[in-house]
KOLKOLDO-492519 format. One line per field, with one value per atom (N, C-alpha, C, CB): residue in three letters; residue number from 1; x, y, z. Coordinates in steps of 0.001 Angstrom, whole numbers. Glycine has a CB too. Example, Ala and Ser with C-alpha at 12.3 -4.5 7.8 and 13.67 -1.06 7.14 Angstrom:
BEGIN
baza = [Ala;Ala;Ala;Ala;Ser;Ser;Ser;Ser]
fivo = [1;1;1;1;2;2;2;2]
x = [13190;12300;13200;11308;12850;13670;12900;14084]
y = [-5690;-4500;-3300;-4473;-2250;-1060;30;-598]
z = [7800;7800;7800;9046;7080;7140;7870;5725]
END
This chain:
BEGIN
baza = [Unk;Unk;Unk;Unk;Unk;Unk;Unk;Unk;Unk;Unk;Unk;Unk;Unk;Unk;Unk;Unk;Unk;Unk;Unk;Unk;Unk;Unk;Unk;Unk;Unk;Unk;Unk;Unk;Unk;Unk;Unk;Unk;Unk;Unk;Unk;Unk;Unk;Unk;Unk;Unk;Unk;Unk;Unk;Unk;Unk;Unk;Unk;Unk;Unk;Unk;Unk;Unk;Unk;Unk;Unk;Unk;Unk;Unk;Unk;Unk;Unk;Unk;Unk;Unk;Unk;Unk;Unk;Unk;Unk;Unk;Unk;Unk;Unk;Unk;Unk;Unk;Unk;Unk;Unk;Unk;Unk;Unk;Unk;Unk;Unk;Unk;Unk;Unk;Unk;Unk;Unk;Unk;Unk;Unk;Unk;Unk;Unk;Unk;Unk;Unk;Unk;Unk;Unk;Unk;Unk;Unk;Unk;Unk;Unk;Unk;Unk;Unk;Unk;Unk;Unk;Unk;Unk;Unk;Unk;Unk;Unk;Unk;Unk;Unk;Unk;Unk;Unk;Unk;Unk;Unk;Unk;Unk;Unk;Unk;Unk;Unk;Unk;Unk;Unk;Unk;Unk;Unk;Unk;Unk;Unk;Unk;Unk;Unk;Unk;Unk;Unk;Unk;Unk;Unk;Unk;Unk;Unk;Unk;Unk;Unk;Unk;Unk;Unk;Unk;Unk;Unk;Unk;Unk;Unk;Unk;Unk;Unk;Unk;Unk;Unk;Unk;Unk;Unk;Unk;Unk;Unk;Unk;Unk;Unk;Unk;Unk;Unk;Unk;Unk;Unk;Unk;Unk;Unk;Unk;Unk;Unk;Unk;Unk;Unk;Unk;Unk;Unk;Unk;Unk;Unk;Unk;Unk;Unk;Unk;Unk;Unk;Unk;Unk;Unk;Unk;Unk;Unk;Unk;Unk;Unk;Unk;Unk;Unk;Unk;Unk;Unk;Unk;Unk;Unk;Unk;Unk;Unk;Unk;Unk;Unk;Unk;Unk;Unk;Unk;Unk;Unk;Unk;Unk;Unk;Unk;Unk;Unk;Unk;Unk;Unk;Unk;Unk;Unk;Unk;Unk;Unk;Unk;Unk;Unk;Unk;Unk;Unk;Unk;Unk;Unk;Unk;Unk;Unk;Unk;Unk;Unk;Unk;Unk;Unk;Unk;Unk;Unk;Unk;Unk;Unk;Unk;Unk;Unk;Unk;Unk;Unk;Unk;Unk;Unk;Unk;Unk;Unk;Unk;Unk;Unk;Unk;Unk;Unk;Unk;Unk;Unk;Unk;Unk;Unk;Unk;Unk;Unk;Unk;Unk;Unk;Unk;Unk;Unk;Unk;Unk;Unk;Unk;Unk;Unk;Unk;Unk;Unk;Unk;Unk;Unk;Unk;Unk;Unk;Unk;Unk;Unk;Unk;Unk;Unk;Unk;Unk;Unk;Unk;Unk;Unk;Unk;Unk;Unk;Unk;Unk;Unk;Unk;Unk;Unk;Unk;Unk;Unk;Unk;Unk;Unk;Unk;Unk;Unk;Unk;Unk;Unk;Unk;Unk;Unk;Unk;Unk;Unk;Unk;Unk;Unk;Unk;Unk;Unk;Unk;Unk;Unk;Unk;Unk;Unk;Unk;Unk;Unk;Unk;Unk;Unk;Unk;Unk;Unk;Unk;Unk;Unk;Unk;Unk;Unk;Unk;Unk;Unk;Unk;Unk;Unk;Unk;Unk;Unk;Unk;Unk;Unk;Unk;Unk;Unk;Unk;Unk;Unk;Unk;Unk;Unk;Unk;Unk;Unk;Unk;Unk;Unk;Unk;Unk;Unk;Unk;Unk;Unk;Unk;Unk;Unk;Unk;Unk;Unk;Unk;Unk;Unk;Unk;Unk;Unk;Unk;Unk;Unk;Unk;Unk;Unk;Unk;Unk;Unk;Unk;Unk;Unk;Unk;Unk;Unk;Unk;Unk;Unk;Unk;Unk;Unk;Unk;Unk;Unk;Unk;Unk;Unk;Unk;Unk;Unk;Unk;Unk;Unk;Unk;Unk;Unk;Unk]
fivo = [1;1;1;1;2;2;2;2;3;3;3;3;4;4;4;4;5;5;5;5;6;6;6;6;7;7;7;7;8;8;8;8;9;9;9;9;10;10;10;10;11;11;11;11;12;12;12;12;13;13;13;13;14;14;14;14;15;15;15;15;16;16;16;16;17;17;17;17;18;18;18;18;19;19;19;19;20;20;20;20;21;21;21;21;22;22;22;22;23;23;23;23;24;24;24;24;25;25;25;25;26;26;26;26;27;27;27;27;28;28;28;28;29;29;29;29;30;30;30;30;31;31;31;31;32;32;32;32;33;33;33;33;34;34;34;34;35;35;35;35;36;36;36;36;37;37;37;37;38;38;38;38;39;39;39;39;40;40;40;40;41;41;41;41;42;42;42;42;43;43;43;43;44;44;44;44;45;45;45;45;46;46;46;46;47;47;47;47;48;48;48;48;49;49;49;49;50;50;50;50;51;51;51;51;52;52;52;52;53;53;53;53;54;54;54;54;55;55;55;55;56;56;56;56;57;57;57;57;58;58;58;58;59;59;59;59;60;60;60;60;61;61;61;61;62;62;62;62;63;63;63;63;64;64;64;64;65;65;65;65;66;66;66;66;67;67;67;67;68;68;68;68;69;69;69;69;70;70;70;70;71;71;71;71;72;72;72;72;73;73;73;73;74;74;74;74;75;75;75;75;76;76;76;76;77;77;77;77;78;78;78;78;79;79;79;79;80;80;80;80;81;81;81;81;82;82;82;82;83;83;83;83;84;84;84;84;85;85;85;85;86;86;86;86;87;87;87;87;88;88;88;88;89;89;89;89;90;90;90;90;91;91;91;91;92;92;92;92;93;93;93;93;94;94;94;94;95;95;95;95;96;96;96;96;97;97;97;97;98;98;98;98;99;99;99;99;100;100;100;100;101;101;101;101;102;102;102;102;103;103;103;103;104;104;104;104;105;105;105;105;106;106;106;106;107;107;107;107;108;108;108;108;109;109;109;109;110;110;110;110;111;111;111;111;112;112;112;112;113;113;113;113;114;114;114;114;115;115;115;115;116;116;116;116;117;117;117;117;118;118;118;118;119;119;119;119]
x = [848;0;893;-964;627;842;1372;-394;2167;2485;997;3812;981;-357;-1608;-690;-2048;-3084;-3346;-3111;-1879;-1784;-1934;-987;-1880;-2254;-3709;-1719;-4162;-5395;-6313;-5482;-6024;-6428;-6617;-5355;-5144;-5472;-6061;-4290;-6423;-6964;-8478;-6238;-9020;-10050;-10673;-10183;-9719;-9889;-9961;-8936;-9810;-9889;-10034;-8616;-10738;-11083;-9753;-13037;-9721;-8956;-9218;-9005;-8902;-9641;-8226;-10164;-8892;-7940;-8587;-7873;-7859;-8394;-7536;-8245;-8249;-7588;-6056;-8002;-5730;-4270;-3408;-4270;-3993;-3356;-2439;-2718;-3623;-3740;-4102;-4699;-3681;-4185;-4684;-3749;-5450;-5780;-6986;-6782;-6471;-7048;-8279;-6089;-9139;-10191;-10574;-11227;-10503;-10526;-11754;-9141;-12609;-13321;-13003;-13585;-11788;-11679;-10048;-12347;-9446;-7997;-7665;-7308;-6070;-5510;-4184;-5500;-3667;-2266;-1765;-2010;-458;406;1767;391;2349;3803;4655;3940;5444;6617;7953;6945;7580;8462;9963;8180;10523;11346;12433;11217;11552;12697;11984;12393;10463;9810;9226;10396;8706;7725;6745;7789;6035;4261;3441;3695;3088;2317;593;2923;316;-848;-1439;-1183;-2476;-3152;-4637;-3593;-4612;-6014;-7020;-6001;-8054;-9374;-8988;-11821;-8763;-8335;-6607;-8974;-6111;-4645;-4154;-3706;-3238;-3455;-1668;-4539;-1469;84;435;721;1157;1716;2455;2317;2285;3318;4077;2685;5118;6131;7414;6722;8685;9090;10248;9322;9946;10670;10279;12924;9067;8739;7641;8696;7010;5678;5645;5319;5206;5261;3971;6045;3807;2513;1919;1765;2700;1734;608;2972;-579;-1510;-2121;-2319;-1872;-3132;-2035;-4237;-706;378;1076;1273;1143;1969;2984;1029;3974;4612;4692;6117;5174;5349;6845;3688;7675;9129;9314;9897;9029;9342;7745;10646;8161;7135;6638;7074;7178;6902;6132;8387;7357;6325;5247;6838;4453;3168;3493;1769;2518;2601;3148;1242;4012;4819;3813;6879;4015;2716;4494;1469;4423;5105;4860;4574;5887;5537;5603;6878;6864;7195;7631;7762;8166;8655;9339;8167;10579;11510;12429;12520;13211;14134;15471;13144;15972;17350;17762;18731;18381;19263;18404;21142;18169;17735;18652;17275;19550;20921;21316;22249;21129;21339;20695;21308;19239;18549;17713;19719;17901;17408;16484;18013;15105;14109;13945;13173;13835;13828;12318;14558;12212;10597;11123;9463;10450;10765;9469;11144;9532;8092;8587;7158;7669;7530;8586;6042;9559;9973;11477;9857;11531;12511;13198;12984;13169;13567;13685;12434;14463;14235;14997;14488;14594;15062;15037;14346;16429;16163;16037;16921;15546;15255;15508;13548;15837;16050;14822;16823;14478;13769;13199;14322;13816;13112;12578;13989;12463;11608;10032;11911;9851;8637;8403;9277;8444;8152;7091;9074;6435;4645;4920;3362;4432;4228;3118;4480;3096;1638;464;1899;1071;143;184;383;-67;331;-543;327;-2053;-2539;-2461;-4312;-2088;-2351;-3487;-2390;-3304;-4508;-5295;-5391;-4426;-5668;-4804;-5709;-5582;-4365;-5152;-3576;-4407;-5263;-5149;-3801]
y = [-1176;0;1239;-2;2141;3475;4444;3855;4843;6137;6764;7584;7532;8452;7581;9872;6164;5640;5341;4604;4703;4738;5940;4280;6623;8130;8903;8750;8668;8747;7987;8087;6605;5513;5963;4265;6536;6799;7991;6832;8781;10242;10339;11089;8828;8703;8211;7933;7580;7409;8551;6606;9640;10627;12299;10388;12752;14058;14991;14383;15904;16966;18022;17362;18617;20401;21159;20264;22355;23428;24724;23990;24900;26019;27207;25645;28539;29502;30230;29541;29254;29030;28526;28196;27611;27005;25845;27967;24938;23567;22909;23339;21895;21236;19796;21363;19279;17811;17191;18258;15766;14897;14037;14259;13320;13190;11554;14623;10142;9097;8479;8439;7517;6916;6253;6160;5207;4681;4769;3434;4326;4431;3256;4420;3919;2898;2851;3286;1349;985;773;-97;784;534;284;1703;-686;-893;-979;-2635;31;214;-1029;1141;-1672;-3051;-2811;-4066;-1695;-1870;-1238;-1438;-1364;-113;-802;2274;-2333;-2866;-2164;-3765;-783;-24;-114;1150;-262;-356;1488;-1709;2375;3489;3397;4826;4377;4545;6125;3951;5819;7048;7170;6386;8285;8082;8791;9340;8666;9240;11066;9059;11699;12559;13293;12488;13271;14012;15295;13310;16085;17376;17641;17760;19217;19232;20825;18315;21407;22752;22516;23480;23245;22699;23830;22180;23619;24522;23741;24996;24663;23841;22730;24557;21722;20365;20084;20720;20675;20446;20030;21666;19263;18946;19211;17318;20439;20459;20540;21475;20005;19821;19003;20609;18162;16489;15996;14907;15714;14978;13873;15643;13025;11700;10625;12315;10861;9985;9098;10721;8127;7354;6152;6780;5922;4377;3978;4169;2534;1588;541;535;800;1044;-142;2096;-987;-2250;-2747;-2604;-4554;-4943;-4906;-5647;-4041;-4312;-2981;-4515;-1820;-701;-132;218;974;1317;2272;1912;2906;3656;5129;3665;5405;6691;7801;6523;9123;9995;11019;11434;10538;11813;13197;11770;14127;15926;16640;16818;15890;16344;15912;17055;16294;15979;16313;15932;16073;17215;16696;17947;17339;16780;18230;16459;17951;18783;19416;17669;18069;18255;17350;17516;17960;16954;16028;17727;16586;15637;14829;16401;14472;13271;12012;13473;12424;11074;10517;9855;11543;11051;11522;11139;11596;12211;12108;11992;13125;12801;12567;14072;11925;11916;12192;10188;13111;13898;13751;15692;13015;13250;14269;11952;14453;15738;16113;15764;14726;15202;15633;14359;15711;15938;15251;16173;13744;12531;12476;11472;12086;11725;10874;12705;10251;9248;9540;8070;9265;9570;8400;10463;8118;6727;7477;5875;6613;6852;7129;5964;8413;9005;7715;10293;6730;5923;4587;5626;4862;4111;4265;4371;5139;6452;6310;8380;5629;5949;5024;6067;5059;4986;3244;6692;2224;1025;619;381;-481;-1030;-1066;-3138;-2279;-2498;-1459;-4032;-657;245;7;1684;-378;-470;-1975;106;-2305;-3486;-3914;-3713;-5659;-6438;-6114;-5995;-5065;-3998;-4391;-1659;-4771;-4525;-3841;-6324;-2700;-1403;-2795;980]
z = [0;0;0;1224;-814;-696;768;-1130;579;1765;1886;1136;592;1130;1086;108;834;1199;2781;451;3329;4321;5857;3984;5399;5658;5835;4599;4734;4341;5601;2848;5804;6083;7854;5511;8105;9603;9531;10629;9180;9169;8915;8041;8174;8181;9795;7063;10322;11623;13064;11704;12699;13602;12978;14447;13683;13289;14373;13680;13362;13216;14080;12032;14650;15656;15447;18137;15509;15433;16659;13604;17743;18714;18338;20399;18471;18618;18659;19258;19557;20535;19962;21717;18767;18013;18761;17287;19100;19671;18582;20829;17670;17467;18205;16721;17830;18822;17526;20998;17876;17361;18079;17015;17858;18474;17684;18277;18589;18051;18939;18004;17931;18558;20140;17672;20006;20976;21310;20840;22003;22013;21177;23484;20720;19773;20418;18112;20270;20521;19399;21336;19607;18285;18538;17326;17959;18472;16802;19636;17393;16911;16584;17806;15610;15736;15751;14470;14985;14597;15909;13254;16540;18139;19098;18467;19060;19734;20908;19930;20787;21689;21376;21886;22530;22514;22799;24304;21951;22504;22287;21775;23233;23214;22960;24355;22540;21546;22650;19369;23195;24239;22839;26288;23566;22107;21910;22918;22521;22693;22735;23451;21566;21823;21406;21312;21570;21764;21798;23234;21170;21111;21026;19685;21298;21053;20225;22019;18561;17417;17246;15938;17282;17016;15896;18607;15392;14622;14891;13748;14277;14606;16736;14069;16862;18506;18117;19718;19438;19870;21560;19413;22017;23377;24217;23678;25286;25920;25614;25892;25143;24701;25778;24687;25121;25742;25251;26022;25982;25187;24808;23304;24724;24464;25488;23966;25633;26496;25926;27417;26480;25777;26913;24839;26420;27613;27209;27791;28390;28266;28572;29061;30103;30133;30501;31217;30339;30936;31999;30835;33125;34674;34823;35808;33964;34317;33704;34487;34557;33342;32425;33928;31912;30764;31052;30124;30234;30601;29509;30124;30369;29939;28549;32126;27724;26711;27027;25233;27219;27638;26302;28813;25787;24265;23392;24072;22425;21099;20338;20537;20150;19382;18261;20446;17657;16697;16757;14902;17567;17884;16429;18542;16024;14526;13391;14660;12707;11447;10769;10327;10970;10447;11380;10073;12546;13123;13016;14113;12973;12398;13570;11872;15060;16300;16462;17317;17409;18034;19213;17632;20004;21518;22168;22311;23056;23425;24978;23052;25467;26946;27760;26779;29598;30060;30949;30765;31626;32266;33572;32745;34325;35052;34044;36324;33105;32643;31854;33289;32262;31845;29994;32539;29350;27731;27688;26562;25697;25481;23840;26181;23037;22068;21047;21866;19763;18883;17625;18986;16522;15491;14387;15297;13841;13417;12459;12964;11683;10866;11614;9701;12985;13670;13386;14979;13054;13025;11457;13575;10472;9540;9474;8691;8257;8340;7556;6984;8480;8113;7656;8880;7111;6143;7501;5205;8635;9620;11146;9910;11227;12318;13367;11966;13342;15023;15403;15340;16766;16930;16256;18104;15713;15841;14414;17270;13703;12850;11342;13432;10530;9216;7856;8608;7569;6651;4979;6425]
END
């Protein structure tokens, strides 16, 4: 399948908002999981997510969590960034400060992306 079918495909799955403030947030029937095979992280998408976009940032993340090991629970994401474009890394930061950075083509758009689900 296509990049942009694939695309399409999740976007048909959630509506779009735009506030004032220039929040965007997304709005999903139900929550979706999805794991990341290639870096083997599990995240979660609550029905509701929400972001301060700025450039190469995502700050004030809401509605995002991963889950790091099996013992612990779900870590709440604060932000989102990409330092250098030329490194190839992305950092994901929670709120006490804490980050962790993964390789940007972890993140690129796969055929099967939600658990359990295949487009």
């Amino acid at each position: 399948m296509m990049t942009s079918q694939l695309i399409e495909n999740h976007r048909d799955a959630a509506e779009i908002y735009h506030d004032p403030l220039d929040l965007p947030w997304a709005k999903h029937k139900k929550q979706v999981q999805h794991k990341f095979k290639s870096i083997n992280k599990n995240v979660s998408y609550d029905i509701e997510v929400a972001a301060y976009f700025e450039k190469r940032r995502l700050r004030n993340v809401t509605g995002v969590k991963s889950k790091e090991l099996l013992l612990w629970p779900w870590i709440t994401i604060s932000s989102i960034f990409i330092e250098d474009p030329s490194s190839g890394k992305i950092t994901f930061q929670v709120s006490n400060g804490m980050s962790r950075m993964l390789p940007t083509s972890a993140f690129e758009l796969e055929e099967n992306k939600v658990l359990g689900q295949e487009n």
